[in-house]
matplotlib code that plots the C-alpha trace (Angstrom):
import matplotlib.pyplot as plt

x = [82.3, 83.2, 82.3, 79.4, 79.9, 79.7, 77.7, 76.5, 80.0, 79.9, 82.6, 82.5, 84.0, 87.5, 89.8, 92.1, 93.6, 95.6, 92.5, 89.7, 86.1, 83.3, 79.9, 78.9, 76.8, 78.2, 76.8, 78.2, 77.2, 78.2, 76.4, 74.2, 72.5, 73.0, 73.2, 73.8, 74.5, 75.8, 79.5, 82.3, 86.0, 88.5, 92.0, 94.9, 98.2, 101.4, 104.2, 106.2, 103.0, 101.6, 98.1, 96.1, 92.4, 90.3, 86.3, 84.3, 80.7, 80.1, 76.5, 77.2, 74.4, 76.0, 75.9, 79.6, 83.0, 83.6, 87.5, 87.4, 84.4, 86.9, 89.9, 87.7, 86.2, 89.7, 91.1, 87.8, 88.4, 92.2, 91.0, 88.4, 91.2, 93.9, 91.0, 90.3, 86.8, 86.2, 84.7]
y = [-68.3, -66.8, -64.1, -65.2, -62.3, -58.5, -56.7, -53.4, -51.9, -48.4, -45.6, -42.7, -39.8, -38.6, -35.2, -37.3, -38.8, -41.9, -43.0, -45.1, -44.7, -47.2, -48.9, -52.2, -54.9, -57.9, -61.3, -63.4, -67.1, -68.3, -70.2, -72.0, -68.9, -65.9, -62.7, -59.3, -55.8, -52.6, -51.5, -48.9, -49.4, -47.8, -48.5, -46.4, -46.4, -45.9, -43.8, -46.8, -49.1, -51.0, -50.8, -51.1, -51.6, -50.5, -51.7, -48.9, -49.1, -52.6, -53.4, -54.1, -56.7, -59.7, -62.8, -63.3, -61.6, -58.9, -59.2, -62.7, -60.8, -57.9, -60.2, -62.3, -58.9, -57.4, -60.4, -60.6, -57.1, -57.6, -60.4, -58.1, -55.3, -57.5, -59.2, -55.4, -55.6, -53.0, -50.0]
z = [-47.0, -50.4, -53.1, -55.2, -57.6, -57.3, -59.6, -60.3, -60.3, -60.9, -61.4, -59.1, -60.6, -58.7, -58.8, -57.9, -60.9, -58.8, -57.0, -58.8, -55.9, -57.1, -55.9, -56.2, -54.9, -53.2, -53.3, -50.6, -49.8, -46.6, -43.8, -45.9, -47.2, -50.0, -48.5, -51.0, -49.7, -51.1, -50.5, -51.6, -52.7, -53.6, -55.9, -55.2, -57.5, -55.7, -57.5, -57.4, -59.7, -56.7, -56.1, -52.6, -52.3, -49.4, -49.1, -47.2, -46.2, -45.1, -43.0, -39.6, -39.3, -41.3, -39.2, -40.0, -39.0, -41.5, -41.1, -43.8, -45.9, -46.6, -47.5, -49.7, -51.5, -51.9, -53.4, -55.7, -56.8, -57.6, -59.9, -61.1, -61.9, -63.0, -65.8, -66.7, -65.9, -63.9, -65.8]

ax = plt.figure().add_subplot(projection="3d")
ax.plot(x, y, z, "-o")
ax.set_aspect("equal")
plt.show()
């Protein structure tokens, strides 16, 4: 299994000025096939600088454990961040 790409990543706007919400599309390739679905995630800064990333809204009908598809996503997304290419 792994992250194809995710796309269509869009800002959500926040009150909260130490928490980033966005939506995307996910493009996941894993048993052979190409599966895509919508998701949310959010990036929260720490007062001390760390950041933690939480993935919301996942389909329940994937024909995989969503436990590794959250890990992959989150580490995806830190690379995403740490490139500064999320909008």
């Amino acid at each position: 299994m792994r992250i194809a790409e995710i796309t269509s990543i869009v800002r959500d706007e926040s009150h909260i000025y130490y928490i980033n919400r966005y939506k995307a599309t996910a493009v996941v390739e894993f048993l052979s096939k190409q599966v895509s679905f919508p998701f949310n995630f959010f990036i929260e800064m720490n007062p001390l600088g760390g950041k933690t990333i939480n993935v919301e809204s996942l389909p329940r009908d994937l024909d995989y454990p969503l436990l590794p598809i959250i890990k992959a996503l989150k580490d995806y997304i830190c690379t995403l961040e740490k490139g500064n290419k999320l909008p």
